[in-house]
N, C-alpha and C positions, 0 to 999 in steps of 0.2 A: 504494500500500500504506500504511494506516493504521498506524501502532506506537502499543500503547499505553502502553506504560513501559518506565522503563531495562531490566528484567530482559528482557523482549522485544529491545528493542533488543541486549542482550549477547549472545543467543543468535544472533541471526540473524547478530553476528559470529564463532559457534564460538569465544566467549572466556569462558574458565570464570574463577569468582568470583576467583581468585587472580589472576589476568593483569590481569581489570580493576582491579584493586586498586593492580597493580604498574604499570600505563598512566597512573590519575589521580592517584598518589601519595598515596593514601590507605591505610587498615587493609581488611581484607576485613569486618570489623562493619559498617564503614560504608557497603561496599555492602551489604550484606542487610538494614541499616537504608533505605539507600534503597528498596531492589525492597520491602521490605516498608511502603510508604507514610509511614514513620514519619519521615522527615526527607527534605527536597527534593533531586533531586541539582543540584549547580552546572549553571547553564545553558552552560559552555561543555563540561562533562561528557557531556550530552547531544551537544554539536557533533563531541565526537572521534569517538564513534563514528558518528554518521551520515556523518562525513565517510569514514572508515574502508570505512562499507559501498558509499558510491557509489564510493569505489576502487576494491573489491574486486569489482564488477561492470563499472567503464569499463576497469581494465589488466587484467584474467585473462584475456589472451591466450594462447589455445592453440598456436598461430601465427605466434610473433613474430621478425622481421627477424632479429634474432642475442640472444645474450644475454652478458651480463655481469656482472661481479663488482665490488662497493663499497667499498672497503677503505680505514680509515681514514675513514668516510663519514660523522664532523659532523650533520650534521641533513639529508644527502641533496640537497644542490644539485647535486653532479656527476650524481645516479641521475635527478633530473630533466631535467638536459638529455637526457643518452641515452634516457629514455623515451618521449619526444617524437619522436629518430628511429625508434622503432619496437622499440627494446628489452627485452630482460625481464632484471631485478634475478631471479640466483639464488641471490647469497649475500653475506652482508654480515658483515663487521666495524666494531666498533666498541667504545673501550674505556669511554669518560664516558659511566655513567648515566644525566646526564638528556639527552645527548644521545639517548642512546639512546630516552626518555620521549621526546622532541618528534618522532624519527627511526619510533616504533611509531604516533606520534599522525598522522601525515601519510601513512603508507604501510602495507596491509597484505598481507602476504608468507604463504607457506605456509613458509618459513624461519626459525628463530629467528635474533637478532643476534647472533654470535659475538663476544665481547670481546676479549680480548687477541690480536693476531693473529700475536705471535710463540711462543704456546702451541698454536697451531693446525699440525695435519700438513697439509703440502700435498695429502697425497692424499686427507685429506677434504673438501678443497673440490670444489666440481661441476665438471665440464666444461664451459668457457665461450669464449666467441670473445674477448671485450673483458676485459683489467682495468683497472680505473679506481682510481686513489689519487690523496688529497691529503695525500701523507706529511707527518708532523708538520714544520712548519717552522720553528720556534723554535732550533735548533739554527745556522738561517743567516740568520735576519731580522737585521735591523740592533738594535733593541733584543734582539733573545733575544741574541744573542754581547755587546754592550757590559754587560748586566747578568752573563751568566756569565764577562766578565772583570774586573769587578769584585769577585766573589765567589770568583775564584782556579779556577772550573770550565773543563771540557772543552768546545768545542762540537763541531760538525760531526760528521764520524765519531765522532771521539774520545767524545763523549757518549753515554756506555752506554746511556744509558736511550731518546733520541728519535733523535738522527742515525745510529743505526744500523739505525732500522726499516724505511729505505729498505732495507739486503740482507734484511728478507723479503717486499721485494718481489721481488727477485732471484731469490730461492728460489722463490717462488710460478709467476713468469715460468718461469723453468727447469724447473717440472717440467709445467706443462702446457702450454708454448709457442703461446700465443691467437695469432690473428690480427693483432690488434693489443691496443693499452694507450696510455689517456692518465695523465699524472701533472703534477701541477699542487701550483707551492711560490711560494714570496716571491723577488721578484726579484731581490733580493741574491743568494740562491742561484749565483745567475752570477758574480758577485764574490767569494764566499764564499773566508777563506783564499787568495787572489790566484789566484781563477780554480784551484787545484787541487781545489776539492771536486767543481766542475760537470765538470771534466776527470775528474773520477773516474766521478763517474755516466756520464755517454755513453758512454768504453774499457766501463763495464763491460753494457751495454747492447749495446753496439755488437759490441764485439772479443770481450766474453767469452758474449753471448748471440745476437749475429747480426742482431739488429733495425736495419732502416733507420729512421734517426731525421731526424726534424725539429723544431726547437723556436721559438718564439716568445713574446715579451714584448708582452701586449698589455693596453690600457687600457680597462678599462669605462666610461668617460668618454662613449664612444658610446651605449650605453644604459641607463644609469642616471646621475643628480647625484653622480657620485663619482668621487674621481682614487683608483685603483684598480687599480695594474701588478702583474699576477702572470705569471709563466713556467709556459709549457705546452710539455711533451714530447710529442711521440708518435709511435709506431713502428708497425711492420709486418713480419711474419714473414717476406715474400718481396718481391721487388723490387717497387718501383711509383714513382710516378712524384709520389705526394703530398710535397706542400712548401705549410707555411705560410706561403710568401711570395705564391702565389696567390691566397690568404682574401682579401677585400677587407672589413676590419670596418668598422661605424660610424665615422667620423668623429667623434673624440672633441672638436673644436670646434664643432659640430653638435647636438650631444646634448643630453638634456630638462634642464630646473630643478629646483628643487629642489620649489617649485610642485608638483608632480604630483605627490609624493611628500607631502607635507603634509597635514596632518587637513585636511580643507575643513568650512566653516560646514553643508553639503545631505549629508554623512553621515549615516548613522544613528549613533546613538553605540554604541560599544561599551567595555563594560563591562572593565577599570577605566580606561581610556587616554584617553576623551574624555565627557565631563559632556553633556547636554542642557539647556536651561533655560527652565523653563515647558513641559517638552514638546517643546520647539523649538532647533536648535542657533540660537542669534541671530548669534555673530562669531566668528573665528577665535582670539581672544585667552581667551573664557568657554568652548569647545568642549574645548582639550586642559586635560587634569586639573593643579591645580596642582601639585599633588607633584609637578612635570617642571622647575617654576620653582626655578631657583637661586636658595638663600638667599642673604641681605646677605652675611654670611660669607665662601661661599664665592665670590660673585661677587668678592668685596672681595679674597680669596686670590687668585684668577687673574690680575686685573688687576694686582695687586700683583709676582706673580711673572713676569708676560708685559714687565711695564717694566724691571724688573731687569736681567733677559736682553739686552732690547731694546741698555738703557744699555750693557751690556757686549759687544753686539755680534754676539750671537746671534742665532738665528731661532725661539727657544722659544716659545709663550706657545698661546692660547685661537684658534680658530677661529669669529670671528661671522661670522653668514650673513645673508642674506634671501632672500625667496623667488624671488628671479630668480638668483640663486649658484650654483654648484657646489662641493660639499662634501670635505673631505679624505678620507681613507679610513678608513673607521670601523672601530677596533681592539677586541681583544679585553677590554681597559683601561676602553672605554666607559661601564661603568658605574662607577669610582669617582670620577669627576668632569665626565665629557662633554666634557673643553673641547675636545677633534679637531671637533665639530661640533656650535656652539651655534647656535640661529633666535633672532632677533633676535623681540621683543615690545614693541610702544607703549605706554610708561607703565609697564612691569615690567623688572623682571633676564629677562636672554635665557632656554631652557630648553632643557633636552635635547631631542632625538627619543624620541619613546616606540617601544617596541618595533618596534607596528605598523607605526612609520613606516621604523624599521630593517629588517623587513621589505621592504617597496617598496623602501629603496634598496639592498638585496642584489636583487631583482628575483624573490623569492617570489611578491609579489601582480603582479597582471597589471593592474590598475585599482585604484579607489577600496573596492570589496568587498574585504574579508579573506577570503582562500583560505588561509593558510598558519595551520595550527591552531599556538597558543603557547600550549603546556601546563605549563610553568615560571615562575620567579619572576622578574621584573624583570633580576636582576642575573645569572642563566642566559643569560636572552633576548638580553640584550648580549653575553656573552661568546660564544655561539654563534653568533649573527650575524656579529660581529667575526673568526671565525674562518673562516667558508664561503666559496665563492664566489659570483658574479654570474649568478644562473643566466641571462639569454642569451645572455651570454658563451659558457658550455657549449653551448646549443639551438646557437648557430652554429656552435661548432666540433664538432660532435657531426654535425650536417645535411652539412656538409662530407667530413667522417671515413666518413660511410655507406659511400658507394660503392667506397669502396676496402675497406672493410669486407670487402662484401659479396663484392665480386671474391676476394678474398683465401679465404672459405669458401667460394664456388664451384670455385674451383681444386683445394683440398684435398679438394672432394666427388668430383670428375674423375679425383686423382691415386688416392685410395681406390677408385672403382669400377673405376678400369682395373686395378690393381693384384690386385683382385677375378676378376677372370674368365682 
């Protein structure tokens, strides 16, 4: 099928002037200035939606294994593992915009995005087998509590605003009691407050909701260049016999470089993260855009303040790399100075990862082609990134999680029909 221009292209994704407007972050003038020839639209404008459409014809599953709900869903790394088992996304939350903008640009839904999801009635949400949450975790990370105890704040429950989002997930759990639910936080969490906060979630999981639970602490080290421990919960409405201790993950002293995740000289360049020259990418060092090379300045900052520390005994300072390395874990922070994960450069100050590359090392792209459309600004894309998960982290534990799944809605299909006659 030939398209001949954007407004073609908009239609055939049943997205009227205003939606696209609010998808590319632009005015609606300036879609109608594009459809009407008078101004070109951005060529990655054209990608969202193409990309959009071939979604909307590879996952509109009529069909599908079980389905589930996204909540708290960032830019959709947990929706991707599960849909790879066979799932359908039937409703999502999410409260940051342009999350939301990267989360419409990669995924297209017959649902809008619900924001706030403690404004939401449980009983408007659909009927689903899985809930999936990566409740806000700042509340238990190691820097979110040492900055709110610095500033005299609440963490954990006590924080009105994030550590209590967890009970609606409670609430949500409780009123439509799924088959199962994964929930996935920073692995502090476990620590959190001497072990009483995690003691709080499981009783209230467990004892006040009935769910068999298993939990594990596992390292994306195995498949992606990144030391990467996050805690994953997951339960199941009726007895079964799943335990994380089974999973046998990657081998996280095994696992890829940072190499693979790196602009390579045989890419195509893409526009603004990696330059061409002559037509031709010629080295790794002229390929990624300079605006990723740390100034004198701030080079001269970091090193400055990493000796400091050093002197004084500490373990603060700049993470340099090379391409045969494995990389620390890259935070939400990322953009105001990079130093969690700087690549070394011959003859230059080291340089950030540019988005795309942040990408691959969250495990969005699957190769050297960009799949993961980045419809945000530079210092969005970091923070977004910094905050998702490892998506085949999820494909594993998702491929895992199926069959007990599956058993579990079987069962309730059995206990309903006998019940029936």
């Amino acid at each position: 099928m030939k398209i001949k221009n954007f407004k073609e292209l908009r239609e055939l994704n049943a997205m009227s002037v205003e939606e696209a407007a609010h998808l590319m972050g632009v005015t609606i003038k300036t879609i109608y200035r594009w459809e009407k020839g008078e101004v070109e639209p951005k060529k990655h404008c054209f990608e969202i939606l193409l990309n959009k459409l071939a979604y909307k014809q590879q996952f509109r599953n009529p069909d599908p294994d079980f389905t589930f709900i996204d909540l708290f869903a960032g830019i959709g790394g947990i929706r991707r593992g599960f849909e790879a088992a066979g799932g359908k996304c039937v409703f999502t939350s999410e409260w940051d915009e342009y999350a939301q903008r990267t989360y419409r640009a990669n995924f297209h839904d017959d649902h809008h995005i619900a924001g706030d999801v403690t404004e939401v009635n449980a009983e408007d949400i659909p009927v689903h087998d899985v809930l999936l949450a990566g409740f806000p975790c700042q509340p238990f990370s190691i820097a979110g509590v040492s900055k709110k105890n610095a500033l005299g704040r609440a963490h954990g429950f006590e924080d009105k605003t994030q550590g209590t989002l967890f009970f609606d997930v409670l609430r949500i759990l409780k009123h439509h009691r799924p088959a199962a639910f994964l929930l996935e936080n920073v692995k502090n969490l476990k620590s959190h407050n001497r072990g009483d906060t995690f003691a709080t979630i499981i009783g209230a999981l467990q004892d006040e909701l009935g769910y068999k639970i298993s939990t594990r602490v596992i390292d994306a080290k195995g498949y992606v260049p990144q030391h990467r421990e996050r805690i994953f919960i997951a339960g199941f409405r009726e007895d079964c016999d799943f335990t994380f201790d089974d999973l046998q993950f990657a081998d996280p002293k095994t696992g890829p470089i940072l190499e693979s995740i790196l602009h390579d000289p045989s890419e195509e360049a893409e526009e603004h993260y990696t330059l061409n020259v002559d037509g031709k990418a010629s080295n790794a060092t002229s390929l990624v855009n300079d605006k990723y090379t740390l100034s004198d300045k701030l080079w001269a900052y970091l090193q400055a303040y990493a000796a400091k520390h050093k002197a004084a005994g500490n373990g603060f300072g700049f993470g340099l790399n090379g391409p045969d390395g494995k990389a620390r874990t890259l935070s939400a922070r990322y953009y105001k100075d990079g130093s969690e994960i700087l690549i070394k450069q011959e003859g230059k100050n080291p340089r950030r990862l540019t988005p795309r590359e942040c990408a691959r090392l969250m495990g969005y792209d699957s190769g050297r082609k960009p799949e993961m459309i980045i419809s945000v600004s530079d210092t969005r894309a970091y923070k977004q990134f910094g905050n998702s998960v490892v998506v085949p982290v999820i494909e594993e534990v998702a491929r895992y999680m199926k069959p007990y799944i599956l058993d579990q809605i079987r069962n309730e299909t059995q206990v309903k029909y006998i019940a029936a006659e």
